[in-house]
VMD Tcl script that draws the C-alpha trace (Angstrom):
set ca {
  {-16.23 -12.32 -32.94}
  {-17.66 -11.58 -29.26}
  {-15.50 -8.99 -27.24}
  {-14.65 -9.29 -23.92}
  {-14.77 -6.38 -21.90}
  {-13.54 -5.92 -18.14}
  {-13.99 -3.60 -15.54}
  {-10.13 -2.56 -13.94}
  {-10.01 -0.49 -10.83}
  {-7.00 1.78 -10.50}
  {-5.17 1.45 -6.88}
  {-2.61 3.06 -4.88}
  {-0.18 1.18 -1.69}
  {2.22 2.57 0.56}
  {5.55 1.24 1.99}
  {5.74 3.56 4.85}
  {8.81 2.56 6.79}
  {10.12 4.03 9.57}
  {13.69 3.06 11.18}
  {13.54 -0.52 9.73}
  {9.95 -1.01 10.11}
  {7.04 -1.07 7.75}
  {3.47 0.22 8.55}
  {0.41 -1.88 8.00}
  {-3.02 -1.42 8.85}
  {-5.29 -4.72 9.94}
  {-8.06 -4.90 7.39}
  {-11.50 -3.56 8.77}
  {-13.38 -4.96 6.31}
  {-12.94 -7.88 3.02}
  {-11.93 -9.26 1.68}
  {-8.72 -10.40 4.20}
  {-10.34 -8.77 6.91}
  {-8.07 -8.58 10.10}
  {-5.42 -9.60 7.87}
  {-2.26 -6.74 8.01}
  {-1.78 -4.85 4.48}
  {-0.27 -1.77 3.12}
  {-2.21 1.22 3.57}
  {-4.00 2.61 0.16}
  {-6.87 2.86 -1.66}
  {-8.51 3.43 -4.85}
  {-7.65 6.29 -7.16}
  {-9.82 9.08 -6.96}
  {-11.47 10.54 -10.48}
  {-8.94 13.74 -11.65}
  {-6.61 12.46 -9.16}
  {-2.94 10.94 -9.77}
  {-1.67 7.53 -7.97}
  {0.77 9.69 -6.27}
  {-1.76 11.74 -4.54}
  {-3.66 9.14 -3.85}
  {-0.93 7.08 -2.15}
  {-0.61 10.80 -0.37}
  {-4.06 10.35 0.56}
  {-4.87 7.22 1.28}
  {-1.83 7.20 3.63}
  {-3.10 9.83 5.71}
  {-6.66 8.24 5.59}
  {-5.60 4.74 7.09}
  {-2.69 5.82 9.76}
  {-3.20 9.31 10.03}
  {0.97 9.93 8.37}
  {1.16 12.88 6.24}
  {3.50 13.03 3.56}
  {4.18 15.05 0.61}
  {3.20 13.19 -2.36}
  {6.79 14.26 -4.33}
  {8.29 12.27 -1.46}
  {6.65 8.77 -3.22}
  {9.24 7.07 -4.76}
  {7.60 4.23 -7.33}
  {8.31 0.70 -6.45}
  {6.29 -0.94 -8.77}
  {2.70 -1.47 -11.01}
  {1.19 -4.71 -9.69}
  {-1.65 -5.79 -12.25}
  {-2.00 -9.48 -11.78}
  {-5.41 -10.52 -12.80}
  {-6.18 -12.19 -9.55}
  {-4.48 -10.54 -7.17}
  {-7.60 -9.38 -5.55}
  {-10.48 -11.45 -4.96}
  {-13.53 -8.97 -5.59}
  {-12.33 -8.27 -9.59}
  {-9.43 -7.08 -11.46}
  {-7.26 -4.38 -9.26}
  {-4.08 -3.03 -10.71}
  {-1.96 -0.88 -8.05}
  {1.08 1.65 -8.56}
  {2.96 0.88 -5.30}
  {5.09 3.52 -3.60}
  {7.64 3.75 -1.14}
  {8.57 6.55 0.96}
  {10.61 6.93 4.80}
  {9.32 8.51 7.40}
  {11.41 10.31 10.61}
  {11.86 8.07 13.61}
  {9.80 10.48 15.47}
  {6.26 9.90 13.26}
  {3.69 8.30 15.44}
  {0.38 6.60 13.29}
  {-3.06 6.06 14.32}
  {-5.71 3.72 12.72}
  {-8.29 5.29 10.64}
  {-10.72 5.28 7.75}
  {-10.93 1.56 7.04}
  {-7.97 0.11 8.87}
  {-9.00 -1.52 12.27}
  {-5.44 -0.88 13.78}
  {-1.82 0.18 12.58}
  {0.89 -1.75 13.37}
  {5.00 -1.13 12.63}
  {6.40 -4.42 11.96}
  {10.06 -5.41 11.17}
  {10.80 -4.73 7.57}
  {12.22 -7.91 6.89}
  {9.99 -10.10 9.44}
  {6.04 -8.91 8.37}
  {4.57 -12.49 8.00}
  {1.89 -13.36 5.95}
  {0.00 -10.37 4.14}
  {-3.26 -9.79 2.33}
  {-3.46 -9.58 -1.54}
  {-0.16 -9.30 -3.30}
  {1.71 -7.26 -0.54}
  {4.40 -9.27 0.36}
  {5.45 -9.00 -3.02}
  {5.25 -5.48 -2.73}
  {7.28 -5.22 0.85}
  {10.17 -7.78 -0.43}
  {10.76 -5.34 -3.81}
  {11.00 -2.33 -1.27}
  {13.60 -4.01 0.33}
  {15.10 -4.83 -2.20}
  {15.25 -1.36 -2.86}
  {16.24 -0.27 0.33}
  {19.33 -2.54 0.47}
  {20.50 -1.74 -3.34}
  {23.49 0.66 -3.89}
  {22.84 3.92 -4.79}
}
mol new
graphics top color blue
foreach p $ca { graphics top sphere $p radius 0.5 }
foreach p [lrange $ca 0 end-1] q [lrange $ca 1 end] { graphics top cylinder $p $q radius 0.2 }
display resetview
């Protein structure tokens, strides 16, 4: 019996919204480069997805947030939802005050806010991840 063995890398996104709109960063690099995505990043070693969402967050748009303030939307593991190998994410969501300005960093080429509901087409998987924030937005509490 042979055994196959892959490599998974451990991810973190961020919904970031902000009075109905959603920040993305335009992709500096690919794969999707200048395609818009969700802000995040891999998982540092010792580090939780939380704190990495935290992180990565602050990295890309230069929006600090307290890592307790990550609310979990979701674990996205489908095997090819990333072109360079097998990535599985734990996406989070958290709001932001209407006053919180962004500014493109690390490996995003520039921010943008787009409508929540109107974001167009977006790299990887991350549609799917905006629609189930929505979704969670617009549930009943």
């Amino acid at each position: 019996m042979t055994e196959t063995f892959e490599t998974i890398r451990y991810t973190a996104d961020v919904v970031c919204i902000r009075d109905g709109a959603v920040l993305l960063i335009e992709r500096g690099w690919p794969p999707h480069k200048g395609q818009l995505a969700l802000p995040g990043g891999h998982v540092d070693p010792g580090e939780t997805s939380r704190a990495a969402a935290a992180r990565e967050l602050l990295e890309e748009t230069s929006v600090r947030v307290d890592a307790d303030d990550l609310d979990l939307i979701g674990i996205y593991d489908t095997p090819d939802r990333d072109p360079r190998g097998r990535y599985v994410t734990a996406a989070y969501l958290v709001t932001v005050p209407e006053a919180t300005t962004a500014h493109a960093g690390d490996d995003a080429a520039a921010i943008r806010w787009m409508p929540l509901d109107h974001t167009g087409s977006l790299a990887f998987d991350h549609g799917q991840i905006v629609a189930a924030a929505r979704r969670r937005q617009n549930a009943p509490l």
